[in-house]
C-alpha positions in Angstrom: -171.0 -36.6 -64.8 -171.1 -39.2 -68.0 -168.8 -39.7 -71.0 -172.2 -39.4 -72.2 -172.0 -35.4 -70.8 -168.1 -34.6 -72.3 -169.3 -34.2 -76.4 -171.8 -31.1 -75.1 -168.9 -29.8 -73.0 -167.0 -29.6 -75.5 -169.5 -28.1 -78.1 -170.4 -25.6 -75.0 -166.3 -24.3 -74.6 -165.8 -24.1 -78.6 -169.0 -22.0 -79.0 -167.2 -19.6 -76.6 -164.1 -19.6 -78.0 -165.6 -18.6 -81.3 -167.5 -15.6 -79.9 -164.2 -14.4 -78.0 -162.9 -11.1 -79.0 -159.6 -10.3 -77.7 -157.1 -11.9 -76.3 -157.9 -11.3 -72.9 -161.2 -13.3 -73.7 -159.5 -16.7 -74.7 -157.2 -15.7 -71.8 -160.1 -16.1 -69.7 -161.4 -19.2 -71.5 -158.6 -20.6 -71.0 -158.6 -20.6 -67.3 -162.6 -21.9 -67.6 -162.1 -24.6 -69.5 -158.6 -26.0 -68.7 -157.0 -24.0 -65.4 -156.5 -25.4 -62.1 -160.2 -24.4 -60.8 -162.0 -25.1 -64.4 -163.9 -27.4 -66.1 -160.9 -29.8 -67.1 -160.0 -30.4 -63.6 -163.8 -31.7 -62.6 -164.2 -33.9 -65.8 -161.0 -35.7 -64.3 -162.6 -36.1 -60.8 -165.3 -37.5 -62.5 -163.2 -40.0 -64.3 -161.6 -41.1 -60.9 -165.0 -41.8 -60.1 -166.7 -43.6 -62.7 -167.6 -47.3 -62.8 -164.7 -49.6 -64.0 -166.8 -50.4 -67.3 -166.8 -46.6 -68.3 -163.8 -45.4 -67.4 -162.4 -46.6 -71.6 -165.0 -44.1 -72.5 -164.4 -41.6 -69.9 -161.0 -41.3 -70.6 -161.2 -40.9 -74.4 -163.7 -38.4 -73.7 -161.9 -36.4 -71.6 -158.9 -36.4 -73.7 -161.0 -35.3 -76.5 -162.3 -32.6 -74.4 -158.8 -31.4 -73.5 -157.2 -31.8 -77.0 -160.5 -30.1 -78.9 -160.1 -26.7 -76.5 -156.7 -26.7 -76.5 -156.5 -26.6 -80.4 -159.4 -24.2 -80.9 -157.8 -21.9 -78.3 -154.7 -22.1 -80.2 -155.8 -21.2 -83.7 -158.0 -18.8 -82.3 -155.2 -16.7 -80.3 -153.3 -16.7 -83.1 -156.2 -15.5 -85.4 -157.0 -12.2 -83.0 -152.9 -11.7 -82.8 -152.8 -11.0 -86.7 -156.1 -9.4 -86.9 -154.3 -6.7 -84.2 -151.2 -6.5 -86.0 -149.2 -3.1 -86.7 -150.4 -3.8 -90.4 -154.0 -3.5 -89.1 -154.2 -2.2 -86.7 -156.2 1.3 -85.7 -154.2 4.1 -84.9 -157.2 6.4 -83.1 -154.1 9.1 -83.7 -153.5 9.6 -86.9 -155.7 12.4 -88.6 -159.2 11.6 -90.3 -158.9 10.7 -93.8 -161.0 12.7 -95.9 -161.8 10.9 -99.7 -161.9 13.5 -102.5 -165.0 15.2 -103.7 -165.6 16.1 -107.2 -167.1 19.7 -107.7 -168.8 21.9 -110.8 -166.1 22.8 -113.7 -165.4 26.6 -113.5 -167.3 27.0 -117.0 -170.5 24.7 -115.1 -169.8 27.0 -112.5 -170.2 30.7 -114.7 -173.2 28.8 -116.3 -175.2 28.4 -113.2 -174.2 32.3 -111.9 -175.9 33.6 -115.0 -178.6 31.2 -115.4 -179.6 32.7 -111.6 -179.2 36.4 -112.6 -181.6 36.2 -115.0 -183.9 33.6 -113.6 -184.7 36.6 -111.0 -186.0 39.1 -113.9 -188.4 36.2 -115.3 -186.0 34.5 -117.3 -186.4 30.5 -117.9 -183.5 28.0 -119.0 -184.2 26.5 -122.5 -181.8 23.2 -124.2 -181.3 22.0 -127.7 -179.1 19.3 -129.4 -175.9 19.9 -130.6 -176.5 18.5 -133.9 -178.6 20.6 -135.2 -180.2 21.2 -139.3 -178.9 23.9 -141.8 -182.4 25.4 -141.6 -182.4 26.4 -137.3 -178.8 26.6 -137.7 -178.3 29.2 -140.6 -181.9 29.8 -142.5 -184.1 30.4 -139.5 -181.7 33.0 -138.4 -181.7 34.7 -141.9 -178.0 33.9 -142.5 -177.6 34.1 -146.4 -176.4 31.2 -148.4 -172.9 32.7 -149.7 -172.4 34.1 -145.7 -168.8 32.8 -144.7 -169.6 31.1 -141.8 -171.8 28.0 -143.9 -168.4 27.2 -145.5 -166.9 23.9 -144.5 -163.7 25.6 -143.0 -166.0 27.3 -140.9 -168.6 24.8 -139.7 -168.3 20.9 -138.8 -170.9 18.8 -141.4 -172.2 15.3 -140.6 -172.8 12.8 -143.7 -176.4 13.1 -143.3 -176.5 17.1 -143.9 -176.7 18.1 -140.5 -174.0 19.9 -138.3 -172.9 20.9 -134.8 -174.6 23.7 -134.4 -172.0 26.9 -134.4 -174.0 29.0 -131.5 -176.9 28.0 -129.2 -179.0 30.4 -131.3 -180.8 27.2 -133.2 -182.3 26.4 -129.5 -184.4 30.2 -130.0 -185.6 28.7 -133.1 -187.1 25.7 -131.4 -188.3 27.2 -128.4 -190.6 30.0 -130.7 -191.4 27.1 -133.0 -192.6 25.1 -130.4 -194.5 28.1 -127.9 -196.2 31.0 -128.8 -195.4 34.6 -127.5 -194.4 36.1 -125.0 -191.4 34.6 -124.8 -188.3 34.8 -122.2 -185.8 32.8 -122.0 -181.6 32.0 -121.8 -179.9 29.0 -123.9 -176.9 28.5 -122.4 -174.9 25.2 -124.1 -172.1 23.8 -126.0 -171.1 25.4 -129.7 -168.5 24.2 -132.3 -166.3 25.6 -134.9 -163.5 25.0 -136.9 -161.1 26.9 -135.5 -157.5 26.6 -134.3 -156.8 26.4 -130.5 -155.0 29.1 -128.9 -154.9 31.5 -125.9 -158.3 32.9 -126.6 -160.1 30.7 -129.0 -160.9 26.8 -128.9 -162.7 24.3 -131.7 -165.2 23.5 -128.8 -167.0 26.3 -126.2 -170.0 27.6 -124.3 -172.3 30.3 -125.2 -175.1 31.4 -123.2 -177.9 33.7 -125.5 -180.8 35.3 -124.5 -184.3 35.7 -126.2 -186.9 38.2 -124.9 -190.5 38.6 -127.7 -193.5 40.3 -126.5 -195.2 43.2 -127.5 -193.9 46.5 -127.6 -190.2 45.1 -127.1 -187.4 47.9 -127.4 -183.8 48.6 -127.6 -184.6 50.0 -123.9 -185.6 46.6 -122.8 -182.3 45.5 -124.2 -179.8 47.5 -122.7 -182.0 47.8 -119.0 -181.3 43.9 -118.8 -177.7 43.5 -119.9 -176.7 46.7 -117.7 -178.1 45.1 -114.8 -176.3 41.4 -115.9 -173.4 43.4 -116.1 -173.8 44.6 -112.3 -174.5 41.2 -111.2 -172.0 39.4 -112.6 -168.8 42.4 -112.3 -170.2 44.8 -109.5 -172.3 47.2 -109.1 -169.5 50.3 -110.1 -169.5 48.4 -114.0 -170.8 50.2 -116.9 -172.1 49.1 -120.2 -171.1 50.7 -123.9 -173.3 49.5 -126.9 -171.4 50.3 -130.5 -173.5 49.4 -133.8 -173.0 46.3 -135.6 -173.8 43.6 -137.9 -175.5 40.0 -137.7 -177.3 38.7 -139.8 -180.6 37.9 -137.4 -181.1 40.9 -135.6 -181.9 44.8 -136.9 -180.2 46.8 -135.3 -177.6 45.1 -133.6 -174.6 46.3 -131.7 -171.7 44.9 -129.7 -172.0 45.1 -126.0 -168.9 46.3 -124.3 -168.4 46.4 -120.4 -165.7 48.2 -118.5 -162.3 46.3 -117.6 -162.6 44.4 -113.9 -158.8 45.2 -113.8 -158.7 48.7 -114.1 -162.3 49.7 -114.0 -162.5 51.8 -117.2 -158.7 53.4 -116.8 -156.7 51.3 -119.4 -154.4 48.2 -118.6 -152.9 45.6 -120.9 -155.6 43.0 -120.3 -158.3 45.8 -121.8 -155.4 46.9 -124.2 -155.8 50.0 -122.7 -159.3 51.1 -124.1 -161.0 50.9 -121.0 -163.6 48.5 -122.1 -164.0 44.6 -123.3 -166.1 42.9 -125.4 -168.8 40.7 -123.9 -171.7 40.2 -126.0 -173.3 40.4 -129.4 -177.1 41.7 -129.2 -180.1 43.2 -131.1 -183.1 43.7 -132.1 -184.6 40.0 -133.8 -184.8 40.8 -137.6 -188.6 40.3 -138.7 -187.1 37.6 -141.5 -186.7 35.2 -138.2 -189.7 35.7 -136.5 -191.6 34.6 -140.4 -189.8 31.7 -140.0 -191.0 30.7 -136.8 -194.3 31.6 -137.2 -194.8 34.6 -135.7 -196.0 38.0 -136.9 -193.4 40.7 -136.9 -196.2 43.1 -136.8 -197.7 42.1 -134.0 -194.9 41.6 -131.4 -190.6 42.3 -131.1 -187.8 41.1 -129.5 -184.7 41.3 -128.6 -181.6 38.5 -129.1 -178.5 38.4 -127.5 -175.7 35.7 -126.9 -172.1 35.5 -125.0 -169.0 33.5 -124.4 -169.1 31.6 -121.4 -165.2 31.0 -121.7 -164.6 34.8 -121.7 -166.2 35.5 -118.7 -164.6 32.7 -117.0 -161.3 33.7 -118.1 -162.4 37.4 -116.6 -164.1 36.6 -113.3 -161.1 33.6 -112.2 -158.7 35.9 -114.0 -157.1 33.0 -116.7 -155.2 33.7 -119.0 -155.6 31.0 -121.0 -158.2 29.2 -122.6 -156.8 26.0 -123.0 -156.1 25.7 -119.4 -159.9 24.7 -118.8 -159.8 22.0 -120.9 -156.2 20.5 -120.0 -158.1 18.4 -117.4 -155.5 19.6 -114.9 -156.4 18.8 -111.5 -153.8 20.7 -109.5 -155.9 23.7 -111.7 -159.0 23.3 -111.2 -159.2 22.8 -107.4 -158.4 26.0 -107.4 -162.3 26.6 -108.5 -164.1 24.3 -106.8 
């Protein structure tokens, strides 16, 4: 051995100590490199040894060696000692941590349950914008120009003349000015109207209508479809009640009434004891709209109808408040996801 040899003995014991992992490791460095039966021990032999005209070098050499692993042991035992500290240290113990998972809002929720009941009688999913024109909004849909519902206590303008559309009807208009018969679909979306929040009503909600043209469309067709929604989405022991009605864009129209969840048809406060609630507004499409789309009234029919997502939320996770979707309340809404 040289002094020549002691600078690659050194690189060769720092190498290891930087690859050490544990304390036990430089423990075992430690006897390699400076014990009684290491690599210290022989470099002093050799010293002993060497000619008298190395022995300067030698011995700067081999206290070089000896300071250098000594110091790099050092720092690195007290590195591995803080990385192993309480404060870091794994406890295999403790239970897994589990970070949270978002999930569908109950009214996201409702929306895709319908959207697959009538996706299996051959119904398709059709979207819109939310600002919407006067014409798709009110004229398409034969809504006349004193009707209360264009007033601006009703309806939220823009500056440019548009508005947010007040149903997802306008999305019908575009869909049968856009495709020719037959057509089949369900717009389910976001609607707006002035109105003041409370229990049961909200400035903001979600309607979800339908639209069914072909030939030879009846009333039959019509209540065949929502009696078998009404199955799907309340049981198969619910039963459906049409009344006559009024709206502007279909002729006839009726209100569709289905049979309370709570106390199936007997009378209970939530039904105020008539047996039945409200679910849906229907009809048959007025010829008037079909002109304005294009289409010939003579040649095929249809029926319309359209529903609040928000009531049948508030039915099926039994809420009995409206607001309490829209609080953002997380403590409530896990309950639903």
């Amino acid at each position: 051995m040289t002094p020549e040899d002691l600078p690659r003995l050194l690189d060769e014991a720092l190498t290891a100590i930087q690859q050490a992992d544990s304390l036990d490791d430089l423990e075992q460095l430690r006897i390699r490199f400076l014990g009684r039966k290491g690599k210290l021990p022989e470099i002093m032999a050799a010293l002993k040894l060497a000619p008298p005209d190395q022995k300067r070098a030698f011995g700067q050499g081999a206290n070089q060696y000896k300071q250098g692993v000594t110091q790099a042991l050092e720092e690195a035992k007290q590195s591995c000692e803080s990385s192993s500290s309480p404060a870091n240290a794994l406890d295999v113990t403790l239970p897994g941590f589990s970070p949270p998972q978002g999930g569908n809002h109950p009214i996201r929720q409702i929306m895709i349950r319908i959207s697959q009941i009538f996706d299996r009688i051959g119904f398709t999913v059709a979207t819109g914008p939310d600002i919407e024109t006067v014409f798709n909004n009110f004229d398409a849909l034969n809504t006349p120009a004193d009707h209360p519902s264009r007033d601006e206590q009703d309806t939220f303008y823009l500056e440019d003349g548009r508005l947010l559309r007040t149903q997802t009807s306008p999305i019908q208009i575009r869909y049968m000015q856009e495709n020719p018969p037959p057509v089949r679909i369900i717009a389910p979306g976001r609607a707006y109207r002035r109105d003041t929040p409370d229990a049961t009503h909200s400035a903001t909600f979600h309607q979800v209508e339908g639209l069914y043209v072909a030939e030879k469309v009846s009333m039959a067709d019509l209540k065949g479809d929502l009696t078998y929604f009404a199955r799907e989405i309340l049981g198969p022991g619910v039963k459906t009640r049409f009344r006559p009605h009024f709206f502007p864009f279909t002729e006839p129209s009726v209100e569709v009434d289905f049979t309370c969840h709570v106390c199936k048809g007997k009378g209970c406060r939530v039904c105020k004891n008539s047996g039945w609630i409200e679910i849906a507004g229907a009809g048959m499409v007025d010829p008037d709209v079909f002109r304005s789309v294009g289409y010939d009234p003579d040649a095929v029919t249809g029926y319309a109808f359209g529903m609040g997502l928000e009531r049948i939320a508030m039915i099926l996770l039994e809420i009995d408040d409206i607001r309490r979707l829209y609080d953002n309340d997380l403590r409530f809404l896990r309950q639903f996801a």
